[in-house]
C-alpha positions in Angstrom: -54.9 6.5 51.6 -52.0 8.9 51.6 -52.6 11.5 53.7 -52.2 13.9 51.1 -54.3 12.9 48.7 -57.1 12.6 51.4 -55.9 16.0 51.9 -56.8 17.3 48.4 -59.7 15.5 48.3 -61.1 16.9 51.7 -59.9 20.7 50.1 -61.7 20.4 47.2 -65.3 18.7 49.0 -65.0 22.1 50.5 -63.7 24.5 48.0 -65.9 23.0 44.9 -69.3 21.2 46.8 -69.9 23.1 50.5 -68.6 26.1 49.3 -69.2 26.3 45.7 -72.6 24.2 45.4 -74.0 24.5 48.9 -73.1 28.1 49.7 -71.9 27.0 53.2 -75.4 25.7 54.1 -75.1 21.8 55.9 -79.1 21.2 55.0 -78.1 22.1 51.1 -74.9 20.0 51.3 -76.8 16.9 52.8 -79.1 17.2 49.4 -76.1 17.5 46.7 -74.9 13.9 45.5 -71.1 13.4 45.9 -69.3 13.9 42.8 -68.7 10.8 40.7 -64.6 11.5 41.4 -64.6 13.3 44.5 -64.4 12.3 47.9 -66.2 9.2 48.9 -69.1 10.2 50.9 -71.8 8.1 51.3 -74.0 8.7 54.2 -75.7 12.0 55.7 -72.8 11.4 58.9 -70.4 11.4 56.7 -71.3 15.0 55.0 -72.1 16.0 59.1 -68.6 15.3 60.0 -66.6 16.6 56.2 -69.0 19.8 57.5 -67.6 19.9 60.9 -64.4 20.0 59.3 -65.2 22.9 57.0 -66.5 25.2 60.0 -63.0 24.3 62.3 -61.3 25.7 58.2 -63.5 28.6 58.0 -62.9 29.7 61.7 -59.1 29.3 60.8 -59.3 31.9 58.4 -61.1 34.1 60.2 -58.9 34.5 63.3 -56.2 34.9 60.7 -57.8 37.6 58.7 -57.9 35.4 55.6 -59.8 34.6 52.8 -59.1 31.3 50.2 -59.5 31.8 46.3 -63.1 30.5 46.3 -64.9 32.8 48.9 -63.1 35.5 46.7 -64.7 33.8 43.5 -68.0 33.4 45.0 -68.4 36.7 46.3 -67.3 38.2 42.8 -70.1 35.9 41.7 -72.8 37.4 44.0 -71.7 40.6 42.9 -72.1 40.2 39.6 -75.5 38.5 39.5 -77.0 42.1 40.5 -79.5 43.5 38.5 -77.1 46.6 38.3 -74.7 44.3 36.4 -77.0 43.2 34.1 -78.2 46.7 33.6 -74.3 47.6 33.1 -72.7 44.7 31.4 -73.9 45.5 27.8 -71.5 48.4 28.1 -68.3 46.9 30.2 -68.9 43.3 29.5 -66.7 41.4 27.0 -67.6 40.9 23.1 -65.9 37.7 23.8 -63.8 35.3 25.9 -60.6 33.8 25.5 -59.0 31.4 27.8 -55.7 29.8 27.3 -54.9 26.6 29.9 -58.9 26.1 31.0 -57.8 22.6 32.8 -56.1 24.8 35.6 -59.4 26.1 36.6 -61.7 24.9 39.3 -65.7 24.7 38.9 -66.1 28.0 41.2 -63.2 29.7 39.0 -64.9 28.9 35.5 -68.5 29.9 36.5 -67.4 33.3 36.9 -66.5 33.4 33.2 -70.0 33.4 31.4 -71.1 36.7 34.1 -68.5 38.3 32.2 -70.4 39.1 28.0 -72.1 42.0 27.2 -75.3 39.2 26.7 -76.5 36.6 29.2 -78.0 35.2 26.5 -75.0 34.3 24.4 -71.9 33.5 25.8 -68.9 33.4 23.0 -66.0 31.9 25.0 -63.4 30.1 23.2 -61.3 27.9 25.6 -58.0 25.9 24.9 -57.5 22.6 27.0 -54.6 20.1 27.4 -55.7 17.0 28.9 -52.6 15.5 29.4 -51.7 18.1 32.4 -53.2 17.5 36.0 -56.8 19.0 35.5 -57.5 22.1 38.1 -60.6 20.3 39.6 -60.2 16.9 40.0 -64.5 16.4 40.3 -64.5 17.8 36.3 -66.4 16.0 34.0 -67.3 17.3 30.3 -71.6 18.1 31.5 -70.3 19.8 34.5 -67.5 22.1 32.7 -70.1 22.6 29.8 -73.2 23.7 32.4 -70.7 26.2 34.3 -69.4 27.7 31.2 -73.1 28.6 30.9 -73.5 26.4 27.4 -77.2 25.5 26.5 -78.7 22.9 28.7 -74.9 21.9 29.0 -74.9 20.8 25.9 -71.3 19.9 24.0 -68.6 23.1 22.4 -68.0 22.8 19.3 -64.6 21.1 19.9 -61.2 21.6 17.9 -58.5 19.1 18.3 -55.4 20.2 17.5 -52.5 17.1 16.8 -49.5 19.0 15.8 -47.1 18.5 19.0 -44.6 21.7 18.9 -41.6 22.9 21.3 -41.2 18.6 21.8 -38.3 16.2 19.3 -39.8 12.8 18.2 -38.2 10.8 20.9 -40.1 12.8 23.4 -43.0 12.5 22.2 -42.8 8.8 21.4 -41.8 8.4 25.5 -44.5 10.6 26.3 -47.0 8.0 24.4 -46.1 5.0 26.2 -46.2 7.0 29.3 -50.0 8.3 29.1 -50.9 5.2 27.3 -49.5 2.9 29.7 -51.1 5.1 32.9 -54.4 5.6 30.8 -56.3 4.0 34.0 -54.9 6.7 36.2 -57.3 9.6 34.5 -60.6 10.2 34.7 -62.0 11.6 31.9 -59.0 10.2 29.8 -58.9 11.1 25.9 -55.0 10.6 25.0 -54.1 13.3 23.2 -50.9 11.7 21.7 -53.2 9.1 20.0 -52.9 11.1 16.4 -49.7 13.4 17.2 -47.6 14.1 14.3 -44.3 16.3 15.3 -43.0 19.4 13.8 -39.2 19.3 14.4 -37.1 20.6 11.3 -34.1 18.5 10.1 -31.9 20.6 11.8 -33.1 20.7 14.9 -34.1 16.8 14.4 -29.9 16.8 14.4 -30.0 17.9 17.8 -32.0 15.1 19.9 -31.5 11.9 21.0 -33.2 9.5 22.7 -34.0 10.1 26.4 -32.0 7.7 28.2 -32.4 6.7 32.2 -29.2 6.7 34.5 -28.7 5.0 37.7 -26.9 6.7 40.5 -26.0 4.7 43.2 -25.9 7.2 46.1 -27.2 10.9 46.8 -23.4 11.8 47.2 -22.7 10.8 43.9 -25.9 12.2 42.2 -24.5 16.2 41.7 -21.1 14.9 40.1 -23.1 12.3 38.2 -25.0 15.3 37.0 -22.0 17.8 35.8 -20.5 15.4 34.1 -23.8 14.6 31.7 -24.1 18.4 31.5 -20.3 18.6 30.4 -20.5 15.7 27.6 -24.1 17.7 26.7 -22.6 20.9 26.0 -19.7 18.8 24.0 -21.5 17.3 22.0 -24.2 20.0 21.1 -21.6 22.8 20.7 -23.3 24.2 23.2 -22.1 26.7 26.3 -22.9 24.6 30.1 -25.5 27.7 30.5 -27.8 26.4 27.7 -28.0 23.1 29.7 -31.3 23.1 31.7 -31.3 20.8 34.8 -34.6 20.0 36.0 -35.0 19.0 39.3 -38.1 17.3 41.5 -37.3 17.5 45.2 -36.1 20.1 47.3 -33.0 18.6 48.2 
């Protein structure tokens, strides 16, 4: 594998399952059963030595005087499941929760969410997800988001899927079809959420797109004057000043 993907996959074994699930504790790791698209451990070794990884993390952190985003989540967890919090909630606790871009969330990060209602009984979150972005925690499935959102006996939200496609011209969201459709294989909990889209694009600004179109460049030299030139014949054609141009760039260099 490429060593950064093993590298994501070893950070979230120990953001999501040692630190999240097991608490730290190597005995209560050994018992948890690897998540179904997590790292690929398969023996008590192998948790022995993901472990011994962990503890050479943790003792990085320390003799930095650091702390990651889940021991900050879990302690906030410990401190809210006090009996002085549940004594104090019905006054400071939240009628109810609203979360916008859910799928940027880990499992540590969303379990904090239903500590938050004035009753522990009842938990009235209302939660917006787009499944065509990378997911926040890459072990997520639907039972396991539903149980740490605190839903009854994990059971199913009431779900509402929304099929209007705004801010995005036909063309783009025909290309961005056949690209999720065509790498369908690539997610795991896939639903395509383009299946049904219907766009929302006035004729007006229908005037203003065209189709996306791929150019060749055939060295890096050439690649910036390749580049100011498309942005020039852009702003020509759309009547438009070179600063209402946005180039959108994916590598440092």
């Amino acid at each position: 594998e490429d060593s950064w993907t093993l590298a994501q996959l070893l950070r979230h074994e120990v953001s999501v399952v040692i630190k999240g699930r097991a608490n730290g504790n190597l005995e209560t790791y050994k018992n948890i059963p690897p998540l179904e698209y997590g790292l690929p451990i398969r023996t008590s070794q192998d948790k022995e030595y993901i472990y011994k990884k962990y503890l050479d993390y943790q003792s990085k952190l320390e003799a930095s005087n650091q702390y990651d985003i889940d021991d900050i989540v879990i302690s906030a967890i410990g401190q809210l499941d006090t009996p002085i919090w549940r004594r104090r909630r019905l006054q400071l606790g939240y009628d109810s929760i609203y979360i916008d871009e859910v799928h940027l969330f880990n499992l540590n990060e969303i379990s904090v969410l239903h500590y938050l209602t004035k009753q522990p009984s009842q938990v009235p979150i209302s939660y917006s997800i787009d499944r065509s972005q990378a997911l926040g925690d890459i072990g997520w499935n639907d039972s396991e988001f539903y149980e740490a959102l605190g839903t009854e006996q994990g059971s199913a939200a009431p779900s509402n899927p929304v099929t209007a496609v705004f801010r995005s011209s036909p063309e783009i969201v025909e290309l961005a079809f056949c690209v999720t459709t065509s790498g369908a294989s690539l997610f795991t909990n896939f639903q395509n959420p383009l299946e049904l889209a219907t766009e929302t694009f006035t004729a007006d600004e229908e005037k203003k797109c065209a189709k996306p179109c791929v150019t060749y460049v055939s060295d890096d030299d050439e690649f910036a004057n390749v580049t100011y030139r498309q942005v020039d014949a852009m702003a020509r054609s759309l009547l438009a000043s070179k600063d209402n141009v946005l180039v959108v760039v994916f590598d440092d260099q």
